[in-house]
C-alpha positions in Angstrom: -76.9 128.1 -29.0 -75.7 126.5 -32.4 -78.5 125.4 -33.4 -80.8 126.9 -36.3 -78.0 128.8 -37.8 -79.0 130.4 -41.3 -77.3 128.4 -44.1 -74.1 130.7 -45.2 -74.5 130.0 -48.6 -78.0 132.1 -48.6 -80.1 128.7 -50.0 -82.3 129.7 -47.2 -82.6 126.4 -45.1 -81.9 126.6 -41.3 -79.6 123.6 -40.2 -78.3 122.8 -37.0 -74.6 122.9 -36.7 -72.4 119.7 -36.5 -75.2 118.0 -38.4 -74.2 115.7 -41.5 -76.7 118.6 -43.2 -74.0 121.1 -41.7 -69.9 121.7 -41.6 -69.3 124.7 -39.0 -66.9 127.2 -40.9 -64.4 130.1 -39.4 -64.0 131.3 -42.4 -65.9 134.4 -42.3 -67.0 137.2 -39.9 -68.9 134.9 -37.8 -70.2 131.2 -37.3 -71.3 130.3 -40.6 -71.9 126.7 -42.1 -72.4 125.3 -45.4 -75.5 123.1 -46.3 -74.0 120.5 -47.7 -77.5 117.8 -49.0 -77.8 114.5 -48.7 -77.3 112.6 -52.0 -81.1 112.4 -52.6 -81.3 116.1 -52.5 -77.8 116.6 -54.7 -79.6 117.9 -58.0 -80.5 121.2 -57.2 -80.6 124.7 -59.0 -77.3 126.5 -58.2 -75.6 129.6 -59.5 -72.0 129.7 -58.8 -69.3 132.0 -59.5 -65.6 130.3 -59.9 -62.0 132.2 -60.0 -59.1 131.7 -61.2 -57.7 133.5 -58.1 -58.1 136.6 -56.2 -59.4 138.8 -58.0 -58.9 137.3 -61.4 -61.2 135.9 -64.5 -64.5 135.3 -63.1 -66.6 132.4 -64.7 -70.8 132.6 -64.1 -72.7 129.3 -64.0 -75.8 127.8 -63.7 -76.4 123.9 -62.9 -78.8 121.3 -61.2 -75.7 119.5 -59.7 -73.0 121.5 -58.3 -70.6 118.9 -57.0 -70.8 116.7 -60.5 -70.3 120.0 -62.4 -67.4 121.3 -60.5 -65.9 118.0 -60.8 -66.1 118.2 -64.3 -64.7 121.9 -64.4 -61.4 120.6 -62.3 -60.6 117.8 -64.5 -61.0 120.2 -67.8 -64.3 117.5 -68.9 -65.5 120.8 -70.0 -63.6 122.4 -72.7 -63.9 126.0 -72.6 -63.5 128.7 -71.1 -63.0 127.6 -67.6 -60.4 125.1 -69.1 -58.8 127.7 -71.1 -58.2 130.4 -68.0 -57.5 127.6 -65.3 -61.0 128.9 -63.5 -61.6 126.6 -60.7 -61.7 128.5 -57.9 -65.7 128.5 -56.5 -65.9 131.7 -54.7 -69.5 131.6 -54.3 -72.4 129.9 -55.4 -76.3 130.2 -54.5 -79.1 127.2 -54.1 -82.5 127.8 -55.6 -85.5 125.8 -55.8 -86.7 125.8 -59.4 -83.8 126.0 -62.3 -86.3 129.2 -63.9 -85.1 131.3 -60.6 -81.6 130.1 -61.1 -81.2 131.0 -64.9 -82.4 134.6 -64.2 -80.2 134.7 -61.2 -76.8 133.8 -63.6 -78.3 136.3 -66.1 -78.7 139.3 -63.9 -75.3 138.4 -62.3 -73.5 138.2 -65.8 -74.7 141.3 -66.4 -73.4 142.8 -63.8 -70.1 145.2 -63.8 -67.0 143.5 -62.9 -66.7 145.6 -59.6 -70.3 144.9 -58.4 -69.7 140.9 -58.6 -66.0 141.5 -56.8 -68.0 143.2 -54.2 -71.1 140.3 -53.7 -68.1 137.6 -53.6 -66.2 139.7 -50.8 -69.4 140.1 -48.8 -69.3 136.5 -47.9 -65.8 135.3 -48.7 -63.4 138.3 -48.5 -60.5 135.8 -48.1 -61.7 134.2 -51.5 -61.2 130.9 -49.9 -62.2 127.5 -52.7 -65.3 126.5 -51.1 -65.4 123.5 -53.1 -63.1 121.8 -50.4 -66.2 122.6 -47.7 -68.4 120.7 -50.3 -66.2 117.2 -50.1 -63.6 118.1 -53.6 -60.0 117.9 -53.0 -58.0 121.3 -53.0 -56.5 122.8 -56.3 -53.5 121.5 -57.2 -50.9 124.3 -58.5 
C-alpha cells in the first residue's frame, strides 16, 4: 500500500516508505515522503528556495550539496544576502540529475514574479514548514 510512493520533493525517484531512502511526512495534503540519499549519492544538483518566514524575503539557489550548503547558510559561513535578511527557512527545493538542468531551473525561477514563486512553494508546503529538519538539520533557532 506504502510502497512506491513518488518522492514529494518532485526529484522523480519512487522510494518505498519507511525506508532509510524515505521519512513518511503528514505534512501536506496526503502521504508524502522526502528522499533523503545515502551519503554516496549526497552531491546532487538542487534548486532550493529558502525564507525568512511566511511569506517573507525569498532567497533562489542552486548547489550540488544541499545539506553542506544549508549548513553553511544557517551558521552565516556565507556572507550575504541570506546572512543579511536571516533567510534560512528551506521552503522548497528540487533534485536534478545534471547541474546544466539545475542552473536553468534557478534561472527561470528567479525570474519569476514574486506571486508565481509564493504560489509553487504553497503547492507543496502551504504551511511553509523548514524542511531542512526532514533532511537531518536541527530547527531554527529564534
Amino acid at each position: 500500500m506504502s510502497s512506491g510512493w513518488r518522492c514529494g520533493v518532485r526529484c522523480g525517484l519512487s522510494v518505498t516508505a519507511n525506508t532509510p531512502e524515505c521519512v513518511t511526512l503528514n505534512l501536506f495534503q496526503g502521504p508524502w515522503c522526502v528522499h533523503i540519499p545515502p551519503v554516496r549519492q549526497v552531491k546532487q544538483p538542487c534548486v532550493y528556495i529558502l525564507a525568512s518566514q511566511p511569506h517573507g524575503t525569498l532567497y533562489i539557489g542552486v548547489t550540488s550539496n544541499l545539506i553542506q550548503r544549508l549548513h553553511q547558510h544557517r551558521n552565516q559561513l556565507a556572507p550575504g544576502y541570506t546572512s543579511k535578511y536571516a533567510v534560512y527557512r528551506l521552503v522548497r527545493f528540487e533534485m536534478f540529475d545534471d547541474m546544466t538542468s539545475a542552473i536553468t531551473r534557478e534561472k527561470q525561477l528567479k525570474n519569476w514574479h514574486r506571486p508565481w514563486k509564493i504560489n509553487l512553494i504553497e503547492s507543496e508546503n502551504p504551511q511553509w514548514v523548514d524542511l531542512a529538519v526532514n533532511l537531518g538539520l536541527p530547527p531554527i533557532s529564534g
